[in-house]
mmCIF file as gemmi writes it, N, C-alpha and C atoms, coordinates in Angstrom:
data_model
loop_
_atom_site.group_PDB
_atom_site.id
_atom_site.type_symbol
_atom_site.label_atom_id
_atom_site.label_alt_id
_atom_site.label_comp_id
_atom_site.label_asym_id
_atom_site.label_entity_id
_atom_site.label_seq_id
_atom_site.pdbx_PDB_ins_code
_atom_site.Cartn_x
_atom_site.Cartn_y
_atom_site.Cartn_z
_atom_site.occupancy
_atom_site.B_iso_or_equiv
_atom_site.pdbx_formal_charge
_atom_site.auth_seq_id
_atom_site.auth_asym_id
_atom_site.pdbx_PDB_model_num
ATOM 1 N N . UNK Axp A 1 ? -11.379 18.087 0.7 1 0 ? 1 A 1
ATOM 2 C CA . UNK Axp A 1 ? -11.136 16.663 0.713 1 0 ? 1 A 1
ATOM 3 C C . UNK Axp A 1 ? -10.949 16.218 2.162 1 0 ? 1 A 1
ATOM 4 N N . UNK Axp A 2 ? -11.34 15.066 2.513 1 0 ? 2 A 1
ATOM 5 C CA . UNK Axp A 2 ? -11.389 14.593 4.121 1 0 ? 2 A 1
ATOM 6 C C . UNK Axp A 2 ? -10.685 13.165 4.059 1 0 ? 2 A 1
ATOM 7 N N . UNK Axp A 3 ? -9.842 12.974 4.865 1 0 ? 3 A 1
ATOM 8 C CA . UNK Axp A 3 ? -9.336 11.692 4.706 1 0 ? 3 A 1
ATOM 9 C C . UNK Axp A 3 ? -9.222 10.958 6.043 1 0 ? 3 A 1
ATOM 10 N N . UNK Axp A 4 ? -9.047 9.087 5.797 1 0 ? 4 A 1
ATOM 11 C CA . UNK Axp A 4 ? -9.567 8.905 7.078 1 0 ? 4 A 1
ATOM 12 C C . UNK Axp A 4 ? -8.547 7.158 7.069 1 0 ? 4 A 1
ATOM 13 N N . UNK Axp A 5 ? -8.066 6.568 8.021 1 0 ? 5 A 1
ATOM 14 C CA . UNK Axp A 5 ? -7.923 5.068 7.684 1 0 ? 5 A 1
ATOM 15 C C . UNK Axp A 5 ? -8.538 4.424 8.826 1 0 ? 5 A 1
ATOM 16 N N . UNK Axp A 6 ? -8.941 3.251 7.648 1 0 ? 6 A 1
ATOM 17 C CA . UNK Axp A 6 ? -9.579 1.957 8.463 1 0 ? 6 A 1
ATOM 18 C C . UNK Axp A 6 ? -8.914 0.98 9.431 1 0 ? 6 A 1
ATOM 19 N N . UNK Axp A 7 ? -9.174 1.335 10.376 1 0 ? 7 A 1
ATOM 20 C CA . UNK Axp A 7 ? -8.336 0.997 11.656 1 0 ? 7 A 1
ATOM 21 C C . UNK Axp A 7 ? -8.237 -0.416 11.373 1 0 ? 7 A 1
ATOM 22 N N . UNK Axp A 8 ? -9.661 -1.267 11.18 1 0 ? 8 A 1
ATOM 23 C CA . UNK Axp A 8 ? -9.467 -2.542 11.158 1 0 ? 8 A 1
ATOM 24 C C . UNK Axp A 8 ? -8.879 -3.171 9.663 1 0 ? 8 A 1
ATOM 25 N N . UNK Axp A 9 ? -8.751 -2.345 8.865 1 0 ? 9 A 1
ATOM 26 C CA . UNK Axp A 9 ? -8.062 -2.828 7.232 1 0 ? 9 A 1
ATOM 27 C C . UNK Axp A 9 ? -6.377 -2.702 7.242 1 0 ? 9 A 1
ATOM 28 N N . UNK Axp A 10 ? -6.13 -1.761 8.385 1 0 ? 10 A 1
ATOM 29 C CA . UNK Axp A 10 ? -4.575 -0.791 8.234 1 0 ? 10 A 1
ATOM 30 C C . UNK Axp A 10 ? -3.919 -1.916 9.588 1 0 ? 10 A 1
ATOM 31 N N . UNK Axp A 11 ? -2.635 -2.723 8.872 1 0 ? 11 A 1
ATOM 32 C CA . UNK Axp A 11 ? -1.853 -3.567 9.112 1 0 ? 11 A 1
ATOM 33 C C . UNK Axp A 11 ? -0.365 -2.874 9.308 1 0 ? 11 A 1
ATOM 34 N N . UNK Axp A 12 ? -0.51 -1.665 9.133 1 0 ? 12 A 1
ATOM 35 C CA . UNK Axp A 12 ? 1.158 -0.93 9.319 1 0 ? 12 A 1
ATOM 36 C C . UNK Axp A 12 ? 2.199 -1.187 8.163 1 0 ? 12 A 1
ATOM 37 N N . UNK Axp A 13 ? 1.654 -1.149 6.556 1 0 ? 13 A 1
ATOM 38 C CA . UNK Axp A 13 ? 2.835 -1.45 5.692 1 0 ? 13 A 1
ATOM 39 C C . UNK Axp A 13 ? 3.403 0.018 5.99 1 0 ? 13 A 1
ATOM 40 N N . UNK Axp A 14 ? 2.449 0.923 5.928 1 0 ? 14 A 1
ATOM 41 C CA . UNK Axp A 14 ? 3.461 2.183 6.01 1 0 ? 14 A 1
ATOM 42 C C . UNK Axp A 14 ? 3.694 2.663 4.811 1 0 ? 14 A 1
ATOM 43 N N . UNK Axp A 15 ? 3.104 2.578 3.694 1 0 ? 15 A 1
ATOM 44 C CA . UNK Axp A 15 ? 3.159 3.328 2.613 1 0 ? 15 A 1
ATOM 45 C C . UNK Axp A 15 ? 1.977 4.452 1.973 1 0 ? 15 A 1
ATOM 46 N N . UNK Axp A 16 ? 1.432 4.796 3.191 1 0 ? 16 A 1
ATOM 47 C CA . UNK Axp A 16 ? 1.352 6.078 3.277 1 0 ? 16 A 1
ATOM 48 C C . UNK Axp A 16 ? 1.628 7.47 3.916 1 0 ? 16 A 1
ATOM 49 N N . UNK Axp A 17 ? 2.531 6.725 4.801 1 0 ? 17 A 1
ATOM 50 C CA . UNK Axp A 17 ? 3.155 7.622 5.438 1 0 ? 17 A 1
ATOM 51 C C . UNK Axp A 17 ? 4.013 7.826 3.991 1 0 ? 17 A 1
ATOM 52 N N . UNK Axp A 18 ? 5.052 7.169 3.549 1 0 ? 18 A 1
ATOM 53 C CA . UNK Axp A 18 ? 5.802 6.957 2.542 1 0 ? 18 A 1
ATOM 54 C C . UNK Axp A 18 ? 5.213 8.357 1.608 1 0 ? 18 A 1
ATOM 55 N N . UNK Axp A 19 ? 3.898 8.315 1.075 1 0 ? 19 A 1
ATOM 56 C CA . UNK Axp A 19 ? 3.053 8.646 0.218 1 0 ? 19 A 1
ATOM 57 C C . UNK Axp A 19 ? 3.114 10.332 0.302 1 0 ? 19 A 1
ATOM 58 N N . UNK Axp A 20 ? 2.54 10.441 1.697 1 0 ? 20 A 1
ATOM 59 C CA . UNK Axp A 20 ? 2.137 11.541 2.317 1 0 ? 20 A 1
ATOM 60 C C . UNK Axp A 20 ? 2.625 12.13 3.916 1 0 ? 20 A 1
ATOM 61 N N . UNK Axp A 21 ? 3.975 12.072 4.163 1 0 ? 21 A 1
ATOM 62 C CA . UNK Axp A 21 ? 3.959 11.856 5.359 1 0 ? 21 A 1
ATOM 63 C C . UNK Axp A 21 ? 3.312 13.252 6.261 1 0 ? 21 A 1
ATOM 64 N N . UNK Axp A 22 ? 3.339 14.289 5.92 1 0 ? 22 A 1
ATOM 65 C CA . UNK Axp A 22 ? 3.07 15.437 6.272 1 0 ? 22 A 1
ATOM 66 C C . UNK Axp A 22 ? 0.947 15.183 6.79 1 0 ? 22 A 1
ATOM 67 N N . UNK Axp A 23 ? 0.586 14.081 6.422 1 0 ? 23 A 1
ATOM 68 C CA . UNK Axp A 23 ? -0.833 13.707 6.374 1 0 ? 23 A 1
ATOM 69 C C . UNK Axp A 23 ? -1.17 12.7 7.582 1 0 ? 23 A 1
ATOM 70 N N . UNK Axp A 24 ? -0.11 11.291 7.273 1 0 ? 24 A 1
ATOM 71 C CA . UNK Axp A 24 ? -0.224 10.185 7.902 1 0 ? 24 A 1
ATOM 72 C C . UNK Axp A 24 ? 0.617 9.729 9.239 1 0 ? 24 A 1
ATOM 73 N N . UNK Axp A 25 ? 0.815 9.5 10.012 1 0 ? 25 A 1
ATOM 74 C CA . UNK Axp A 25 ? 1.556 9.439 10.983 1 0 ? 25 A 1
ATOM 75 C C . UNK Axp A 25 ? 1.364 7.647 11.357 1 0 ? 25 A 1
ATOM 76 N N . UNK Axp A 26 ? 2.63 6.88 11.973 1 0 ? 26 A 1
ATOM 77 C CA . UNK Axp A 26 ? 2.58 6.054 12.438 1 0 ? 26 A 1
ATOM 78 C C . UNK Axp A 26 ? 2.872 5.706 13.592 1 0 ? 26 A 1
ATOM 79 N N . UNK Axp A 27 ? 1.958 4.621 14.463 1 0 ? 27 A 1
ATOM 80 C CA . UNK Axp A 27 ? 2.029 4.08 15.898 1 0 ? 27 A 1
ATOM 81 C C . UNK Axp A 27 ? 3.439 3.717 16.243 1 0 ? 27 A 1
ATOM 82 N N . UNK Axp A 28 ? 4.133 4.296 16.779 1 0 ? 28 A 1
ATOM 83 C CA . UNK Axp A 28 ? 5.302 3.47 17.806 1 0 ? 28 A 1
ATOM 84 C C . UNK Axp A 28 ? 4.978 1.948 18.322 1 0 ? 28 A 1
ATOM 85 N N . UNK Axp A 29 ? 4.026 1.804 18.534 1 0 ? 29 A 1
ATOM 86 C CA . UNK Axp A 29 ? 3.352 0.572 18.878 1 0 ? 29 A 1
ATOM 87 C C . UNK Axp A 29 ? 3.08 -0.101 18.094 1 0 ? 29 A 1
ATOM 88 N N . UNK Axp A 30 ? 2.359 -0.253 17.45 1 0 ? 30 A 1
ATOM 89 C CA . UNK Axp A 30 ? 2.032 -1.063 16.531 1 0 ? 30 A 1
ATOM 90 C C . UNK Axp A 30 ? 2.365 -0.673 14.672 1 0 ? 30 A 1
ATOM 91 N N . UNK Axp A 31 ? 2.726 0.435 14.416 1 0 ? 31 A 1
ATOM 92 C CA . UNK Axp A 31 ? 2.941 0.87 12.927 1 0 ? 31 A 1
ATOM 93 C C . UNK Axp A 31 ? 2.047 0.974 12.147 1 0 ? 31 A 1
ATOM 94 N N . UNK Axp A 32 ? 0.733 0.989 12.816 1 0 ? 32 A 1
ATOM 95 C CA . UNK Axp A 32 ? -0.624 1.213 11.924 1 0 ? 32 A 1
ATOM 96 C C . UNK Axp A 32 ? -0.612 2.916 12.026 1 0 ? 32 A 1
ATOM 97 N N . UNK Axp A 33 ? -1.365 3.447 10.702 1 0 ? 33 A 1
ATOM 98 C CA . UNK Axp A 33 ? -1.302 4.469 10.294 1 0 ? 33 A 1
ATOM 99 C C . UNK Axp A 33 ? -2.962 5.122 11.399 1 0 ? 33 A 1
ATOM 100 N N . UNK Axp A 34 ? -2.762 6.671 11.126 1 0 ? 34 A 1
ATOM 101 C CA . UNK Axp A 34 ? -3.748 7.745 11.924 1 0 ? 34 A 1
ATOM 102 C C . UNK Axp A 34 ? -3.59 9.152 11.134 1 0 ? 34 A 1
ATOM 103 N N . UNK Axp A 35 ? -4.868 9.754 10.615 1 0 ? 35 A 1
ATOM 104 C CA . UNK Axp A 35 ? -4.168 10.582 9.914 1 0 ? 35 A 1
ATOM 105 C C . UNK Axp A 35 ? -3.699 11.459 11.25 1 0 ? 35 A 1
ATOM 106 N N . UNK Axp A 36 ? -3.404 13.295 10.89 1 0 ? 36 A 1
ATOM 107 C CA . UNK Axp A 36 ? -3.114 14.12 11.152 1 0 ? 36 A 1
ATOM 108 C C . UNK Axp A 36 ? -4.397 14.761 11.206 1 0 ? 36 A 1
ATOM 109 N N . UNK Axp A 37 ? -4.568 15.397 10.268 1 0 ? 37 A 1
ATOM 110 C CA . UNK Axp A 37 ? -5.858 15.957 10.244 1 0 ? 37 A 1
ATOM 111 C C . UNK Axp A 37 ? -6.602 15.218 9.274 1 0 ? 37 A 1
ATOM 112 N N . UNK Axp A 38 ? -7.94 15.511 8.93 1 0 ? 38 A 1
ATOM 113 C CA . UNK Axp A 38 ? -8.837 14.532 8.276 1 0 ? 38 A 1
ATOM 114 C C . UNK Axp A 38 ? -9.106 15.792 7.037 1 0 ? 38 A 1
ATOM 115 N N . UNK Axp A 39 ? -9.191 16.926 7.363 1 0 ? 39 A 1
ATOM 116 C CA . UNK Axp A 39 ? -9.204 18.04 6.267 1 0 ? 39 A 1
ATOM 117 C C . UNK Axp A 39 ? -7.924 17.972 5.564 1 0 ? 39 A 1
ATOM 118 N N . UNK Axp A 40 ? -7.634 17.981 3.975 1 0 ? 40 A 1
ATOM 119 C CA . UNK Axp A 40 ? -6.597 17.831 3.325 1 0 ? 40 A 1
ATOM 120 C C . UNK Axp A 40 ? -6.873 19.01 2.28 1 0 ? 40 A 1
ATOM 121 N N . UNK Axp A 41 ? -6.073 20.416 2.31 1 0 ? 41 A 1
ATOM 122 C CA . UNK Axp A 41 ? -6.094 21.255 1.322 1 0 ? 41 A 1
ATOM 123 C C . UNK Axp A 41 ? -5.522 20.899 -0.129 1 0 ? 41 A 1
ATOM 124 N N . UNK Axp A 42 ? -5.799 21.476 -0.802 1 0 ? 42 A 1
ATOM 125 C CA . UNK Axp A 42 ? -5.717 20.873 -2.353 1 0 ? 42 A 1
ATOM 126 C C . UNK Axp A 42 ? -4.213 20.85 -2.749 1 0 ? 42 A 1
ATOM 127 N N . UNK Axp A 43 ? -3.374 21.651 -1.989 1 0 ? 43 A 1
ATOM 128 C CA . UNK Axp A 43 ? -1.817 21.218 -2.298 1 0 ? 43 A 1
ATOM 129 C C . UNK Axp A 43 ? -1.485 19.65 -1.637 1 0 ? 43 A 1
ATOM 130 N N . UNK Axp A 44 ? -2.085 19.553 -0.911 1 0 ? 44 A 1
ATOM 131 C CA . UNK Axp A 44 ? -1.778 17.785 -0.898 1 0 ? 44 A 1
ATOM 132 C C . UNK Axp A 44 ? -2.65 16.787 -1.232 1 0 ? 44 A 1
ATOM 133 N N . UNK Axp A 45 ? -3.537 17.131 -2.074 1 0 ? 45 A 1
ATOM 134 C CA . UNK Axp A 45 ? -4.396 16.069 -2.76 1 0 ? 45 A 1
ATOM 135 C C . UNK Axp A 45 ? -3.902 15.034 -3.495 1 0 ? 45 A 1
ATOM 136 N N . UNK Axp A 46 ? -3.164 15.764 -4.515 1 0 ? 46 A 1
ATOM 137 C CA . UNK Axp A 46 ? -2.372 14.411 -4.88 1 0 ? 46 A 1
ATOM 138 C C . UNK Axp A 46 ? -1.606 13.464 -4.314 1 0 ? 46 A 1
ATOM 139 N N . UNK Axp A 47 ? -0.806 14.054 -3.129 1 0 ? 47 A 1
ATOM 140 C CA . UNK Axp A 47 ? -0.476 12.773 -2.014 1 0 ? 47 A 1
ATOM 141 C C . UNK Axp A 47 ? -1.411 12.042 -1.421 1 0 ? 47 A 1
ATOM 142 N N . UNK Axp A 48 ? -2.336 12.272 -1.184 1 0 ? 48 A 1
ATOM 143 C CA . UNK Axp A 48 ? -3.461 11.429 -0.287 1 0 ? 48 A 1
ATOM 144 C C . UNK Axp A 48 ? -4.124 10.641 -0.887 1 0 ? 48 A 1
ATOM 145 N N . UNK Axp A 49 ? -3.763 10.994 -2.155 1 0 ? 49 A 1
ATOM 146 C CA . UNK Axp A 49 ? -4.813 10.052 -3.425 1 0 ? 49 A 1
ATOM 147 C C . UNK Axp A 49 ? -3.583 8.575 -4.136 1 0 ? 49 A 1
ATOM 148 N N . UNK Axp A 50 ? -2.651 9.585 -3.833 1 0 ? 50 A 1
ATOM 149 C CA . UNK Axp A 50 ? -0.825 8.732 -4.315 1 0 ? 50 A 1
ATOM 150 C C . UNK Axp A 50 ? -1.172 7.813 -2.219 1 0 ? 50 A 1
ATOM 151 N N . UNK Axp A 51 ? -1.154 8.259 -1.564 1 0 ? 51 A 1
ATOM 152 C CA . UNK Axp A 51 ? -1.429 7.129 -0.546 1 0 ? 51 A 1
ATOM 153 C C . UNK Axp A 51 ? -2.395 6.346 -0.816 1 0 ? 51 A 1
ATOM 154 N N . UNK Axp A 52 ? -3.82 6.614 -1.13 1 0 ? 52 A 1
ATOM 155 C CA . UNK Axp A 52 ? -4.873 6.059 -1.72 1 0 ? 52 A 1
ATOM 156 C C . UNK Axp A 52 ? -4.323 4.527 -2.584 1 0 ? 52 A 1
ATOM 157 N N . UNK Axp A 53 ? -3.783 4.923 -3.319 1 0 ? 53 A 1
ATOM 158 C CA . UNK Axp A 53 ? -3.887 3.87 -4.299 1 0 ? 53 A 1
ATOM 159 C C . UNK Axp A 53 ? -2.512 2.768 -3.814 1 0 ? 53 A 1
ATOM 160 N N . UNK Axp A 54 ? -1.615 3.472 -2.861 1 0 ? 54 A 1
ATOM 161 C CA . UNK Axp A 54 ? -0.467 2.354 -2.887 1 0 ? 54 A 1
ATOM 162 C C . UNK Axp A 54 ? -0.356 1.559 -1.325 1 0 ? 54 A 1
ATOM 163 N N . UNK Axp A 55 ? -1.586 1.744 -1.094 1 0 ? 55 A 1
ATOM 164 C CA . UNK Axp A 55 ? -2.351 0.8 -0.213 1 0 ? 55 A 1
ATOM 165 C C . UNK Axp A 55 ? -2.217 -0.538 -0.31 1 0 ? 55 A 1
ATOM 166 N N . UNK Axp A 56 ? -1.771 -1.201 0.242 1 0 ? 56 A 1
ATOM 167 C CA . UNK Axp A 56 ? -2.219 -2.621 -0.124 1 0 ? 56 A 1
ATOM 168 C C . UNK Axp A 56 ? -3.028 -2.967 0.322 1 0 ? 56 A 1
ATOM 169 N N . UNK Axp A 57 ? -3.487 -2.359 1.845 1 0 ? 57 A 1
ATOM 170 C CA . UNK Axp A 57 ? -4.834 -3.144 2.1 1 0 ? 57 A 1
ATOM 171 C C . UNK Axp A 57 ? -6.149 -2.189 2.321 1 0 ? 57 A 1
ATOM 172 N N . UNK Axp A 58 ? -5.841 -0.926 1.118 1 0 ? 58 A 1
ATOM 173 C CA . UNK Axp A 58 ? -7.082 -0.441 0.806 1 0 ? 58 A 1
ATOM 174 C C . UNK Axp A 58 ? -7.684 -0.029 1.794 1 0 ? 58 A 1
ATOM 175 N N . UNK Axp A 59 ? -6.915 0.658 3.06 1 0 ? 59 A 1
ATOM 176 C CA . UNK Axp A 59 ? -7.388 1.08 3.978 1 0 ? 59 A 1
ATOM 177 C C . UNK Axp A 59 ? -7.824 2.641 4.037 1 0 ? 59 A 1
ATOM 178 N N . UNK Axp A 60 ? -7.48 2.97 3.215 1 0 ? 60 A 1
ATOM 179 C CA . UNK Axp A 60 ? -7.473 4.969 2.926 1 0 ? 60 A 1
ATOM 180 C C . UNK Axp A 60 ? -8.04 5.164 2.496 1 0 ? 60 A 1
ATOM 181 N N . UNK Axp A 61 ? -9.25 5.953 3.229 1 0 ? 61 A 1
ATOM 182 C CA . UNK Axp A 61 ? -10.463 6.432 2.973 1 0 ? 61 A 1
ATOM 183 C C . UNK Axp A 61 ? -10.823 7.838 2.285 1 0 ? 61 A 1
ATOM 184 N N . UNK Axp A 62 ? -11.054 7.959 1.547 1 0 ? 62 A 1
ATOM 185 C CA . UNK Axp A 62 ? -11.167 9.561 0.95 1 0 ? 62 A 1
ATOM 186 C C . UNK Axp A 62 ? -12.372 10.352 0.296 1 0 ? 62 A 1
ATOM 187 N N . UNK Axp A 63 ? -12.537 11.101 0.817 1 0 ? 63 A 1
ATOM 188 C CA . UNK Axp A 63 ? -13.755 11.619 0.395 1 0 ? 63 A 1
ATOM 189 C C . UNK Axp A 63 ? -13.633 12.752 -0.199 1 0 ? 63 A 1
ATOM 190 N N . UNK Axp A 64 ? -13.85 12.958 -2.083 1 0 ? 64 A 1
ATOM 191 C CA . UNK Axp A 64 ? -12.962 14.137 -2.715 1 0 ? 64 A 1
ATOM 192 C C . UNK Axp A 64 ? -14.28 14.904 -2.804 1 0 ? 64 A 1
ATOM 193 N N . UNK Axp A 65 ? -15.777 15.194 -2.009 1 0 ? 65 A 1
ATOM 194 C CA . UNK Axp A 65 ? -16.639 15.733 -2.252 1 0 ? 65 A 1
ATOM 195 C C . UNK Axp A 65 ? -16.452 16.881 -0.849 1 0 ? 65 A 1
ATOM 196 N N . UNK Axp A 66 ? -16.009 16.555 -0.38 1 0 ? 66 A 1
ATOM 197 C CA . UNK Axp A 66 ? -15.722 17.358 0.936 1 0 ? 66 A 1
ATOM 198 C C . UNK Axp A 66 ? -14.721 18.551 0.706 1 0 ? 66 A 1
């Protein structure tokens, strides 16, 4: 699984760090999210997918073919 956020969609609610923090990291600067790594092993799939959805602005990109 590869995960990724949309720089220009991601406003800094911060609920994926919330989600996943071990994945997502946030700006001191601004509070917009970056992952960690973009490879996500299958023990944290369900967090990245639990960040996925509690998005509000649908910025978390995921690709479960990877």
């Amino acid at each position: 699984m590869k995960v990724r956020v949309d720089g220009e969609r991601c406003v800094g609610h911060g609920m994926c760090y919330l989600a996943a923090p071990s994945i997502f990291q946030l700006s001191d600067e601004d509070g917009h999210a970056h992952v960690v790594s973009q490879e996500v092993g299958d023990d944290l799939g369900d967090a990245v997918l639990q960040a996925q959805r509690s998005c509000p602005e649908q910025a978390i990109v995921v690709d479960t073919s990877a």
